[in-house]
Residue, then its C-alpha position, 0 to 999 in steps of 0.5 A: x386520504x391521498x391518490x397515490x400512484x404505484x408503478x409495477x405489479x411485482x412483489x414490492x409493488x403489490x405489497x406497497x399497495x396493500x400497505x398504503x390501502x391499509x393506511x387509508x389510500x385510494x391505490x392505482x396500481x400500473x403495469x405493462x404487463x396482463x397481469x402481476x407479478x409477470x416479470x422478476x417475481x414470477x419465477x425466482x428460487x423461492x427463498x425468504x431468506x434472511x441467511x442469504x443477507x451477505x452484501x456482494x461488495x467484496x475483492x473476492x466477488x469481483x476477482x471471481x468476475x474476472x476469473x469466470x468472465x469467459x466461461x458460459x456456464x460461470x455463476x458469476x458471469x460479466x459481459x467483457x462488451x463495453x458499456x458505460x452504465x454497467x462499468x460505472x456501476x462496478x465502480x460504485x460497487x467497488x467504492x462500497x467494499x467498505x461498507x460491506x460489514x454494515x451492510x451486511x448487518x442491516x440487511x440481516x435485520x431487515x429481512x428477519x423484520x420482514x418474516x411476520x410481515x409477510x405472514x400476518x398479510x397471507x393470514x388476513x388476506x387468505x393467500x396460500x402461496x405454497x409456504x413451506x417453514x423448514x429452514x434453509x440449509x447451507x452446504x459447503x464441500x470444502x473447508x475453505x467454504x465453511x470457513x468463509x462461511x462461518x465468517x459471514x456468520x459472525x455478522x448474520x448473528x450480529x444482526x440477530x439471525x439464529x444460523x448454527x454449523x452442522x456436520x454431514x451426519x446432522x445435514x443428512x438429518x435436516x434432508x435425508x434426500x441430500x447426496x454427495x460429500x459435504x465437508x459441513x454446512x449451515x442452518x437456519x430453522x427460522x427461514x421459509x420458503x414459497x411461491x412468489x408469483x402465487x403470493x403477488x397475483x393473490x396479494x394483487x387480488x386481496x387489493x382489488x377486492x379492497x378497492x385498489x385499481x389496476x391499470x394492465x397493459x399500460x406503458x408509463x411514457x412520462x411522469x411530470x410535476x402539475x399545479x394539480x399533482x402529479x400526472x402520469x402519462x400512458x400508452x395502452x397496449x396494442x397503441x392507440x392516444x396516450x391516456x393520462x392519469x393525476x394522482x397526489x403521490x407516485x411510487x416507483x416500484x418498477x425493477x430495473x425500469x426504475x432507473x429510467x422512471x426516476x430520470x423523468x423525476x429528476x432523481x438518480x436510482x442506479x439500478x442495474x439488471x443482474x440476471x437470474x435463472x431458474x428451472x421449475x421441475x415437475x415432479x410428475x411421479x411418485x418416485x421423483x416426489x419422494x426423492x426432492x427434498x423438503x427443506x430448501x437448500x443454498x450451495x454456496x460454491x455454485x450459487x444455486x438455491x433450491x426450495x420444494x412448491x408444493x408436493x408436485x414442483x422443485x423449484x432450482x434457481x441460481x446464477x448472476x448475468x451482468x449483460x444489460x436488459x436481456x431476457x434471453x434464457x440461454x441453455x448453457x446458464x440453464x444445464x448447470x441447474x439440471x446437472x445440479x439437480x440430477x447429481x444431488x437428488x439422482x431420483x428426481x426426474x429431469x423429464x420435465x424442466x421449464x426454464x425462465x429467466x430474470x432481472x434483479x434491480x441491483x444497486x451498486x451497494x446493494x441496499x434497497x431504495x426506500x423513501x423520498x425522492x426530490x420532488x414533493x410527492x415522489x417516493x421510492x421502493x425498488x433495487x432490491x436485488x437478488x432479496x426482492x421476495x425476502x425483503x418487500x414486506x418490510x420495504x414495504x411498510x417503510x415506504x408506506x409510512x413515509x408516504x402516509x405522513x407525508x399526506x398527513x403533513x399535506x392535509x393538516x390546515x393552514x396556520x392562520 
């Protein structure tokens, strides 16, 4: 079978790996980073979340831009800086509201085919990743919410998702712990939620196990096309000469670092980097442990998710950054997490907040790049967005097989 190459460690590129090894592969897996899932999937809001498939290509989304661009502590934030990239992208975001209904629905269909995906891996390879399979709870304060909200729903339906409204009083049902006043919301029994970063470095281990190698600490520099394959160049950490790596097939799982990966290749993966935010709370007594709630929550006027890891950590996530590659994490995007957290469940304790902060890979349509790129041998899985963890088991199979058969077309003899 084949030598394939994998570039990143986080969610799509772990599950990539652990696909085409279950296919028969030899896998390389390359990150600059000690360790996987060390970037984007390190620390996100923990949703699997089918009912969080709307596409963003709407006029409102972008009149919301406009509206929130000059206060910090925005949802939706936008840099006014010029940049071409991130100004182009808006204009390919733009040209999509029209397929924002179809998109829509695919997404819904892709992630509801992920779900057992993802659950049969975590069985076969032992992963315990803090799953919790309670639902997803939609709330909405106001009618004009929920009635934007029940249109969305017409087409999550359409792609099949069981999401139904429920009142206040069945809301409190769902998750006694909830406080404030809601003028309804929406659930979804049949999405789950867990620990990302412990299901990556579990998944990375289960593939070491099986043979895949890992190459840490190592700066892809370049990717070109031989007589022999593909070569891969490749700087170590802390320098040192460039070290070179030959393989049958790449597959660019690389974030927002795709977009330059895919140059080298001479194809166009327009991705930008949207950051996210997130707290992780320690719920280091017993009082707070009792008072975070079980089932995980989506408000949908702030943008902010929240699911329980665990018995001792409430994870709280939220927020999209247009600003470019920046990973700082800024205090005035962090307080409306911990505001958040202290007026829907005052019994939690705040004492104890770690902050982090991460770049969604985002087209412009929002859809993932899945598949072949140009050149022979060359094949994508990136530009998931803000639905990386709900998505990847599924992105992952197709890639999978593409690569598969084409190795299999690779390998069949010549005719005579």
């Amino acid at each position: 079978m084949s030598k394939i190459a994998v570039i990143g460690s986080g969610i799509t590129g772990v599950t990539t790996a652990h696909a085409l090894i279950e296919r028969g592969h030899s896998v390389i897996v390359i990150d600059r980073q000690r360790y996987a899932g060390m970037e984007t999937s390190f620390a996100n809001g923990g949703q699997l979340s089918a009912c969080n498939a709307e596409v963003w290509n709407s006029w409102a989304t972008l009149l919301k831009g406009m509206k929130w661009m000059l206060r910090g502590d925005a949802p939706l934030l936008v840099n006014p800086r010029p940049g071409f990239h991130k100004y182009s992208w808006f204009g390919e975001f733009t040209g999509q509201i029209r397929h924002y209904r179809a998109n829509t629905v695919a997404t819904t269909r892709l992630a509801i085919a992920a779900r057992q995906h993802l659950f049969d891996v975590a069985e076969k390879e032992g992963i315990d990743f803090d799953l919790e399979r309670r639902g997803i709870l939609h709330i909405y304060r106001d009618q004009a919410g929920f009635s934007a909200a029940a249109r969305v729903n017409g087409l999550l339906q359409e792609g099949g998702l069981d999401r139904r409204a429920v009142t206040p009083e069945e809301m409190r049902q769902i998750e006694p712990s909830l406080h404030g006043r809601y003028h309804g919301g929406f659930f979804t029994p049949s999405d789950s939620t867990g620990d990302i970063h412990k299901f990556t470095r579990g998944l990375a281990e289960a593939c070491m196990r099986r043979g895949a190698r890992f190459l840490f600490e190592a700066s892809v520099e370049r990717i070109a096309h031989t007589a022999q394959g593909i070569e891969i160049g490749w700087q170590p950490a802390g320098g040192g000469p460039e070290e070179t790596l030959l393989v049958d097939n790449v597959v660019v799982c690389a974030g927002v670092a795709s977009r330059r990966f895919a140059a080298m290749l001479g194809d166009r993966i327009n991705v930008y980097p949207v950051k996210g935010y997130s707290i992780t709370v320690h719920l280091d007594d017993a009082e707070s442990q009792a008072a975070a709630p079980q089932v995980s929550l989506l408000d949908d006027a702030t943008k902010i998710v929240s699911s329980r890891l665990g018995r001792d950590r409430f994870r709280v996530a939220g927020t999209a950054e247009f600003n470019g590659e920046n990973r700082d994490i800024r205090a005035d995007r962090i307080r409306p997490l911990v505001e958040w957290t202290e007026a829907l469940f005052p019994g939690v304790s705040t004492a104890r907040v770690v902050p982090w902060a991460g770049l969604r890979p985002m087209t412009p349509n929002l859809m993932p790049r899945i598949g072949a790129g140009s050149r022979p041998g060359v094949f994508y899985n990136t530009g998931h967005g803000h639905l990386g963890w709900t998505l990847s088991a599924a992105t992952a199979q197709m890639v999978a097989e593409a690569v598969h058969g084409s190795s299999m077309r690779n390998d069949l003899p010549m005719a005579a």
